[in-house]
Backbone as a printed PyTorch tensor [residue, N CA C, xyz], in Angstrom:
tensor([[[ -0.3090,  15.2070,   6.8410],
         [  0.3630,  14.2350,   5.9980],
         [ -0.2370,  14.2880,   4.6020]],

        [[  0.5200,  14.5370,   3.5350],
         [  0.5900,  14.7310,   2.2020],
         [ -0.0240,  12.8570,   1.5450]],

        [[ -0.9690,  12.3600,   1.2340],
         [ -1.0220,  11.5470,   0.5040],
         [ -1.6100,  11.0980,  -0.9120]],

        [[ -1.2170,  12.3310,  -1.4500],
         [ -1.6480,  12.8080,  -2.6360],
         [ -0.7650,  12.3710,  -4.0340]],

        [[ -1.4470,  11.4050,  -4.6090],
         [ -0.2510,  10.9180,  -5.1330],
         [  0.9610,   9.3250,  -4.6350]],

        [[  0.5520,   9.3310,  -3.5400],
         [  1.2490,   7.9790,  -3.3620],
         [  0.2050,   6.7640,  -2.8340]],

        [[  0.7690,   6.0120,  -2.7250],
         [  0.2720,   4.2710,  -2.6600],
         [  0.3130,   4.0470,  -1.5730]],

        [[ -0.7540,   3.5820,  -0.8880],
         [ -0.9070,   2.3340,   0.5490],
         [ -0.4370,   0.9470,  -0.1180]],

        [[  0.2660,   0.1760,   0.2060],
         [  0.3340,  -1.3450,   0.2580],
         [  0.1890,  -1.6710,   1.1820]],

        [[ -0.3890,  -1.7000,   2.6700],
         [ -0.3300,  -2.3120,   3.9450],
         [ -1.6710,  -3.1040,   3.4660]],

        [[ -1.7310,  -4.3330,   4.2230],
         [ -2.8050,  -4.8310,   4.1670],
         [ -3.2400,  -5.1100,   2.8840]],

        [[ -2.0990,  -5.4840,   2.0180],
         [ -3.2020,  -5.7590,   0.4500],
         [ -2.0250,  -6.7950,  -0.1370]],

        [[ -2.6380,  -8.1520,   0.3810],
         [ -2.2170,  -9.3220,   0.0750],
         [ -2.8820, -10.0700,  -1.2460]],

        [[ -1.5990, -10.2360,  -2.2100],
         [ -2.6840, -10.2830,  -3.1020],
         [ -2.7580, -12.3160,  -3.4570]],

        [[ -3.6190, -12.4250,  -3.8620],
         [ -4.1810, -13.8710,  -3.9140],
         [ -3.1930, -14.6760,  -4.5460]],

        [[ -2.6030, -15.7760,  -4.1380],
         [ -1.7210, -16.3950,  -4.9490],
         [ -2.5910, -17.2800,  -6.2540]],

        [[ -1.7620, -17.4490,  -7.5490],
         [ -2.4310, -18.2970,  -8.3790],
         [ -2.6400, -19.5210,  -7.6490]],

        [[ -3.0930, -20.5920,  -8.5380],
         [ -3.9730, -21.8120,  -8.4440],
         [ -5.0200, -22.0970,  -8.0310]],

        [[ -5.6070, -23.1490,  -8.3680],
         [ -6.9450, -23.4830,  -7.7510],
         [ -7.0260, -24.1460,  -6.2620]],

        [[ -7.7790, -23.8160,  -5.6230],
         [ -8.1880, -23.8500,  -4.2630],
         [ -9.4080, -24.3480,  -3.7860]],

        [[ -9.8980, -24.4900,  -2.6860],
         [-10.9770, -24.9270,  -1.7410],
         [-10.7760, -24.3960,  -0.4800]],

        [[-12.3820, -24.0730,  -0.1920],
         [-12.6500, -23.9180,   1.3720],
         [-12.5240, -25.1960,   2.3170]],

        [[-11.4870, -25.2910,   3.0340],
         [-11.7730, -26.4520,   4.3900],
         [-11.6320, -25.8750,   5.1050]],

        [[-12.7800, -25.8210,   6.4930],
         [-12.6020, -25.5160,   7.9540],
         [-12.7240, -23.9950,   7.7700]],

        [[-13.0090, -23.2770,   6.5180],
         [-12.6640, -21.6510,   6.6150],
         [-11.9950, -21.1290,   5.9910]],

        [[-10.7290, -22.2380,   5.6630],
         [ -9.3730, -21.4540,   4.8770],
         [ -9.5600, -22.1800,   3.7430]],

        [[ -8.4010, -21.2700,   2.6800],
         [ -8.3920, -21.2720,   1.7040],
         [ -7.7370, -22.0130,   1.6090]],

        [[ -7.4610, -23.6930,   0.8960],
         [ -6.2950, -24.3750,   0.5300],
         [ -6.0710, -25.0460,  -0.9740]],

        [[ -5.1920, -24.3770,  -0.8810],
         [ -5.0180, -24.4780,  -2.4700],
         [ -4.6730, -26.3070,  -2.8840]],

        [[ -4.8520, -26.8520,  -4.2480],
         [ -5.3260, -28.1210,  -4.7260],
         [ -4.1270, -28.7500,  -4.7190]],

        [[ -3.0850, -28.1780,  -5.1590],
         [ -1.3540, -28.2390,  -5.5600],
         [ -0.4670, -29.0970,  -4.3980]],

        [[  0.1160, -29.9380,  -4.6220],
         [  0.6420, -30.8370,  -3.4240],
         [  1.6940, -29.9450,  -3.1150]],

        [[  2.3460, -29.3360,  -3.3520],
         [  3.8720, -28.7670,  -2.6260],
         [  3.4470, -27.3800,  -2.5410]],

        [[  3.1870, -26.5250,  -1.6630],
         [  2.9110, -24.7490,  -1.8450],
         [  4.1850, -24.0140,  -1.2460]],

        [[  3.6660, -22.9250,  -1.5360],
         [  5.0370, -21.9060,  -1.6940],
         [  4.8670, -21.0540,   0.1460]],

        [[  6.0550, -20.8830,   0.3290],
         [  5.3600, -19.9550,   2.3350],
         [  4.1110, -19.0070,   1.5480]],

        [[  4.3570, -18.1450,   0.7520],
         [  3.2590, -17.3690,   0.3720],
         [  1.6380, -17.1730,   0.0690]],

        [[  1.7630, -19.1350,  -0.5610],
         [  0.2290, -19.5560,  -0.3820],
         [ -0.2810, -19.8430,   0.8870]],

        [[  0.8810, -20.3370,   1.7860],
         [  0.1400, -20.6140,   3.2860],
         [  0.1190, -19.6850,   4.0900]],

        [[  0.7740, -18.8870,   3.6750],
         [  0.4320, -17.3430,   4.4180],
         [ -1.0790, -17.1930,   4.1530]],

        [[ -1.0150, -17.0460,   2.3060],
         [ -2.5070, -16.7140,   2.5820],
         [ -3.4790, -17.4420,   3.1310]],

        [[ -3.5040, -18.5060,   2.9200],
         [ -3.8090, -20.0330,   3.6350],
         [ -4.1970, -19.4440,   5.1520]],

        [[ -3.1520, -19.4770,   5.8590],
         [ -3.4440, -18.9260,   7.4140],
         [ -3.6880, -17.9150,   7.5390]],

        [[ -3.9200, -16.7650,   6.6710],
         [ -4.1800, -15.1060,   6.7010],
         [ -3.3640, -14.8940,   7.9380]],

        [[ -1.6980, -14.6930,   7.2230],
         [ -0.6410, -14.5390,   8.2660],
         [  0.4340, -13.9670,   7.2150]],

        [[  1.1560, -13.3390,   7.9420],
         [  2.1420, -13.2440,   7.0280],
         [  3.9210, -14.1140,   6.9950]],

        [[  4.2690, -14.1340,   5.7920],
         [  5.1380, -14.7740,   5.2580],
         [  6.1360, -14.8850,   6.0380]],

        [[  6.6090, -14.1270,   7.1380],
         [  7.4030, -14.6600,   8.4400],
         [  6.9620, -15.5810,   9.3160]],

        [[  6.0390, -15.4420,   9.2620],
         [  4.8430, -16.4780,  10.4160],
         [  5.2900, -17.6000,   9.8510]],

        [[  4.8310, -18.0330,   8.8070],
         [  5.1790, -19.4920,   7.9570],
         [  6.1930, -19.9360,   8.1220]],

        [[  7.3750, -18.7340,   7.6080],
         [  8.5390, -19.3470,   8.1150],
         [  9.1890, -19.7030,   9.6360]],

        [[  8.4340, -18.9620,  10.4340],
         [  8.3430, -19.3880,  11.8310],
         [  8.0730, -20.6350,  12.4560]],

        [[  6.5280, -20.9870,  11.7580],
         [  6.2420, -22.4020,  12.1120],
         [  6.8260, -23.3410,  11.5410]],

        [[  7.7840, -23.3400,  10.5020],
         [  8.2740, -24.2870,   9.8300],
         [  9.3820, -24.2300,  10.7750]],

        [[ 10.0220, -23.4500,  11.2920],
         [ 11.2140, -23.6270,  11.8800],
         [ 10.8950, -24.4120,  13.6710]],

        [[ 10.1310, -23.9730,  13.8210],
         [  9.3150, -24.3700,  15.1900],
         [  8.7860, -26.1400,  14.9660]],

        [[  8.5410, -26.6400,  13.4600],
         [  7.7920, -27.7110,  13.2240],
         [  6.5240, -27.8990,  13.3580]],

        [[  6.2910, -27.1830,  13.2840],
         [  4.6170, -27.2660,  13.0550],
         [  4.2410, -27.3050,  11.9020]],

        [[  4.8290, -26.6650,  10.8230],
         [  4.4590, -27.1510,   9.3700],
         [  6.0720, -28.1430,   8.6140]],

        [[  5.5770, -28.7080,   7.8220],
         [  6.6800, -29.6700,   7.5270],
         [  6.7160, -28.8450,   6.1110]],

        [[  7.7320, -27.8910,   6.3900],
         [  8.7770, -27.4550,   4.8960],
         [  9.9020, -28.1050,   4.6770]],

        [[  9.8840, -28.2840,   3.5260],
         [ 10.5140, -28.6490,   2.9860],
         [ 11.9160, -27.7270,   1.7760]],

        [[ 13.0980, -27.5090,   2.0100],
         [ 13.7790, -26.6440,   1.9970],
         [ 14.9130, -27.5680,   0.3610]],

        [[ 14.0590, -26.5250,  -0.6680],
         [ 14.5410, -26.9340,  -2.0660],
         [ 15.3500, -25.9500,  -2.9090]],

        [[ 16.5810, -25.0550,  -1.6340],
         [ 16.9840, -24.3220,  -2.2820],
         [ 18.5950, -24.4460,  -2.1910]],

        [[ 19.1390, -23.3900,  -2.3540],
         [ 20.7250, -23.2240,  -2.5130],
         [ 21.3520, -23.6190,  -1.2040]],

        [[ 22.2320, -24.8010,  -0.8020],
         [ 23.0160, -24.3750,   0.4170],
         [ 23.4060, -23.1230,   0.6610]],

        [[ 24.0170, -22.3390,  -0.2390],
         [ 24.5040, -20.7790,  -0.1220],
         [ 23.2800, -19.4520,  -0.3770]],

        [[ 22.5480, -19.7510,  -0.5670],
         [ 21.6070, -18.9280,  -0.2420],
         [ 20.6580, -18.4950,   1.4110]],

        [[ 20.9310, -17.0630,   1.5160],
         [ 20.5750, -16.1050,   2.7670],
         [ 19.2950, -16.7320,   3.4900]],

        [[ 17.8760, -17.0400,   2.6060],
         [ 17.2970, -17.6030,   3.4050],
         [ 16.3060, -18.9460,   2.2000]],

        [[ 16.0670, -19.7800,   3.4040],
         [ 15.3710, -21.4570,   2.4440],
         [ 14.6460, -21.1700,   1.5250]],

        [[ 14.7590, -21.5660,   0.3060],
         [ 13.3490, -21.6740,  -0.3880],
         [ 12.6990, -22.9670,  -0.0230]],

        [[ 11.3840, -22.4140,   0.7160],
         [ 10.4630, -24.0850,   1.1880],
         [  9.4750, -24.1100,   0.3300]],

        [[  9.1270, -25.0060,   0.2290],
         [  7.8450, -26.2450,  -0.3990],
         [  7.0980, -26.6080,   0.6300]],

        [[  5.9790, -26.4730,   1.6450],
         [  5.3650, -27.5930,   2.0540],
         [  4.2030, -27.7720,   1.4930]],

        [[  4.2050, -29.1500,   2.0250],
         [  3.1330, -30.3880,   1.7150],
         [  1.6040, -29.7620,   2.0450]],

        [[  0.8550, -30.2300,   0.6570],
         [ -0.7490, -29.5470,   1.5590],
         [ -1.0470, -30.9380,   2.5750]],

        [[ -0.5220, -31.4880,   2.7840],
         [ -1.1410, -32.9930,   3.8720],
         [ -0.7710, -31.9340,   5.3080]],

        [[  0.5030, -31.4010,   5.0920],
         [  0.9180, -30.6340,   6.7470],
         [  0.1030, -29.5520,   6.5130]],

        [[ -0.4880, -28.7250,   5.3980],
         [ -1.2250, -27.5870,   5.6680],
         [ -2.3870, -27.8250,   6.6120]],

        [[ -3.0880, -29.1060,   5.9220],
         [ -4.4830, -29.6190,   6.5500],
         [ -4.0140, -30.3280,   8.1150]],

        [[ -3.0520, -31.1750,   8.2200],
         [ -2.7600, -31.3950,   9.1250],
         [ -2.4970, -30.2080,  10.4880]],

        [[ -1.8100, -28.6750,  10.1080],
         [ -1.7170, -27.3450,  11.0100],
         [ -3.1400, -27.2500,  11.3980]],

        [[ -4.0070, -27.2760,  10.0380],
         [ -5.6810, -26.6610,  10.2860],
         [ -6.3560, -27.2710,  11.0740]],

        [[ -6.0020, -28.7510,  11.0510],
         [ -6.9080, -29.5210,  12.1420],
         [ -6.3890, -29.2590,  13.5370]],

        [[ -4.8600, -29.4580,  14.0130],
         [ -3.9750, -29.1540,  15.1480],
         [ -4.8780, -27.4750,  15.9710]],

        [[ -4.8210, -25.9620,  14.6430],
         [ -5.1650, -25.2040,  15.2450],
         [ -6.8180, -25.1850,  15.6690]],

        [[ -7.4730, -25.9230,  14.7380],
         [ -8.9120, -26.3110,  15.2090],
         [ -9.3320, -27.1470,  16.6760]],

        [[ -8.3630, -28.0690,  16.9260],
         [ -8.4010, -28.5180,  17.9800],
         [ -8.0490, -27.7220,  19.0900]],

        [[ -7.0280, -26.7170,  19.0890],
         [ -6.8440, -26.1560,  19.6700],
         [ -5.0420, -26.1760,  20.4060]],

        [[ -4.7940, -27.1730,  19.7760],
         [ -3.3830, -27.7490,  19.9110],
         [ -1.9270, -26.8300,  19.3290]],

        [[ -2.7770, -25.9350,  19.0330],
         [ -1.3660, -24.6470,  18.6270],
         [ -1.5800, -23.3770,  19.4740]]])
């Protein structure tokens, strides 16, 4: 295999802006409404996952986009981020 010249992107998530804090391990950013992308990084998961648990209810997104648009643009709350972190700390996910 020739990789001379081309790019890996697997595995190279890159940090979303804003300011943040360590709780419990993870990274949670300061910002009351985050994007699936920060809680991806948040849960070191990827951006289907998020949208998974939001659909499942485990995270409370919040869906601030087009009725006619293919898929939600969500918002959730950092209260449900911390609220997932404690649930998966307990052991309750």
């Amino acid at each position: 295999m020739n990789t001379q010249g081309s790019f890996f992107f697997h595995n190279t998530r890159r940090r979303p802006c804003g300011r943040s804090q360590i709780i419990d391990g993870a990274e949670v950013y300061d910002i009351q409404m985050q994007t699936p992308e920060q809680v991806a990084y948040t849960l070191n998961c990827d951006v289907d996952h998020v949208y998974h648990h939001i659909q499942d209810g485990n995270l409370d997104g919040r869906d601030i986009g087009r009725a006619s648009a293919k898929r939600a643009t969500y918002r959730i709350t950092r209260a449900s981020v911390l609220e997932f972190l404690a649930r998966r700390k307990e052991g309750a996910l």
